[in-house]
N, C-alpha and C positions, 0 to 999 in steps of 0.2 A: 633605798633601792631605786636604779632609774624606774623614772616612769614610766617613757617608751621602752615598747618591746621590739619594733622595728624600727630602723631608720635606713632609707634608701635616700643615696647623696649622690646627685648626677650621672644616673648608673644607663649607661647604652650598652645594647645588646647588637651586636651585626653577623650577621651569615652571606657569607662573600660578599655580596654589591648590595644586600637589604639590609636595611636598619631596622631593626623590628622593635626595639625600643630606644625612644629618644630622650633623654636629660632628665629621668623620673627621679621626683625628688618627692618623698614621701615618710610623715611620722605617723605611728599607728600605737597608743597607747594600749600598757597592758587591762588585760582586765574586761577586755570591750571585744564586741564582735565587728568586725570591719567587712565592709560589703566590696567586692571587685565587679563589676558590671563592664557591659564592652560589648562586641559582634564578635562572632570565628577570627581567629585571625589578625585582634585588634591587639594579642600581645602579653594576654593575662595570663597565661597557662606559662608562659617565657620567665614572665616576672616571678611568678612563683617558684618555678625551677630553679631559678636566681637567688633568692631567697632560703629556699632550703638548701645551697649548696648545690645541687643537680647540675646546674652549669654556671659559667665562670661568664660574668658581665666583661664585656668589651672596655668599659672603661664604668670609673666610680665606685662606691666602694657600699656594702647594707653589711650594718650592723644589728647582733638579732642580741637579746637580752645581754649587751655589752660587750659583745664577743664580736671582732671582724670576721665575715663569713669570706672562706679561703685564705686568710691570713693567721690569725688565732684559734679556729676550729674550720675542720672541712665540711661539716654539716652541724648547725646548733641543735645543741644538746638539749633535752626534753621536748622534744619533735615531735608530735605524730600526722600522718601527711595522710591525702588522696589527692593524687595526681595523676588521671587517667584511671580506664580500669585497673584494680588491684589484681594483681596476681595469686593465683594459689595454685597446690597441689588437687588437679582435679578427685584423683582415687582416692580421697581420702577426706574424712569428716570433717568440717567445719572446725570443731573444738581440735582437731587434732594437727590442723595445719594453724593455727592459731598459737597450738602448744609447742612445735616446729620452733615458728619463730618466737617465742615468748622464752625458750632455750638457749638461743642465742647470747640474750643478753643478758637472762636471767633475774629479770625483774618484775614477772608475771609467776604466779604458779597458779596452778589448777583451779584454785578456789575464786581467784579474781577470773582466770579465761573465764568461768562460769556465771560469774556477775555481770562482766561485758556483753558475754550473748546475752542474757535476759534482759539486760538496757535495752540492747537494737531490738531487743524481738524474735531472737532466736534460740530454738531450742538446746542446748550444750549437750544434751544427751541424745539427740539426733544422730544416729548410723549414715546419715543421707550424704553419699558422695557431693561433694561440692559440685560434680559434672552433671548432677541431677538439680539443682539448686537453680532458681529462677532468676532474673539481672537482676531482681529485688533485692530475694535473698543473699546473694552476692555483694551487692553495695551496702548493704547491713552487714556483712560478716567483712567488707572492710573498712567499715566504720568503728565495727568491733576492735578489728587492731590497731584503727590510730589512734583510738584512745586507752588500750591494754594497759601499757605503761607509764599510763597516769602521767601525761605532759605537761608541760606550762602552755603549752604553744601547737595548736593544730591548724593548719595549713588544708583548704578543702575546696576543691578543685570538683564543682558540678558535684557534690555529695550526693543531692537527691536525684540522681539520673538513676532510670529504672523503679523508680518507688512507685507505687498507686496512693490515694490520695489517703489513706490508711497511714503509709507507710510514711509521708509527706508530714503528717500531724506527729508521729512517733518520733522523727529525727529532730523536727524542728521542736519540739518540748525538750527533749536531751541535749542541743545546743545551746539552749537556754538556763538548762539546770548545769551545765557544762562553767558560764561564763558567772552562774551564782556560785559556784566553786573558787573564780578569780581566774579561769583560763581566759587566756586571749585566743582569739579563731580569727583568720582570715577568710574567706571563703567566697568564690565566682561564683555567679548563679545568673543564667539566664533568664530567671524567675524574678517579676517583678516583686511580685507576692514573697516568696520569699526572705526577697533584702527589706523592704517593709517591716515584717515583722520580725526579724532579726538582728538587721543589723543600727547598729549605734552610730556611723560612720559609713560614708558610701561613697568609691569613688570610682570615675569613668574613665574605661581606656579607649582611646581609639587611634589608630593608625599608628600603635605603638608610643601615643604622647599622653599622658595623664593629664584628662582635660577639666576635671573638676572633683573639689573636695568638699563634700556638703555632708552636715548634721542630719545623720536621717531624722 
């Protein structure tokens, strides 16, 4: 089995006259939790987007578990993402917009949606409209679905935005029991603390250029 689970090769991103990423050339073995660091702006939310398929790099080519992303698959397969706030159905329960999309694909049923709330901490038999639901709550119930259907590969873009330090201690043990699984995670965090204790691999963006790859 390859090792690496990403490989980004020369990959620029441009929006009319901006280069928002320049020549990122990047391997991120499976297995392991990799840290994205950077400021607003620096590029990391793009790269991601790049990576899952979301958008289409300007030039250069990332490969995700062997597969060329836009070439051989539009989006890699065993995915689960947080990019930006998650969306849900506000009128409707937690478990039950969770069961929405777990219908889709049909590789969730009931009994797992129920496992994954109880992982992040939330109740599955909660009535409580999602529109009542706290930015906590919220960021736990879409942590809940990136990892529903049991990925190889979760992708997590400021995961603990809206957590209290409760919530903070809950996600970051589940990430960890996550990669004793053998998942690989990417994950930005403006949290020094954080990528410290999680991640195995750290690396900095800034001004859209990949300026260092250091062993946490």
């Amino acid at each position: 089995m390859e090792e690496m689970m990403i490989k980004v090769e020369h990959v620029e991103k441009q929006f009319k006259e901006v280069k928002v990423l320049k020549d990122i050339n990047v391997c991120l073995e499976r297995g392991k939790i990799h840290g994205l660091i950077g400021r607003n702006g620096s590029g990391k939310t793009v790269l991601m987007k790049c990576i899952c398929g979301f958008m289409k790099p300007t030039a250069g080519s990332i490969t995700v578990a062997g597969k060329r992303v836009g070439k051989d698959v539009d989006i890699p397969q065993n995915l689960g993402v947080i990019i930006e706030a998650p969306g849900f159905l506000p009128g409707y329960s937690g478990f039950k917009n969770l069961k929405f999309l777990a219908d889709i694909q049909k590789k969730a049923d009931a009994a797992r949606i129920t496992e994954v709330m109880e992982r992040v901490g939330l109740d599955p038999a909660s009535k409580k409209h999602v529109s009542k639901y706290s930015l906590g709550m919220r960021q736990r119930l879409g942590i809940a679905q990136a990892i529903m259907e049991d990925p190889d590969l979760l992708i997590l873009d400021e995961p603990m935005n809206g957590l209290d330090n409760h919530g903070v201690e809950d996600i970051r043990a589940l990430l960890l029991s996550l990669k004793e699984e053998g998942k690989t995670i990417l994950i930005a965090s403006h949290s020094a603390e954080d990528i410290a204790v999680l991640c195995d691999t750290v690396h900095e963006m800034d001004a859209g250029v990949l300026t260092s790859a250091a062993e946490a």
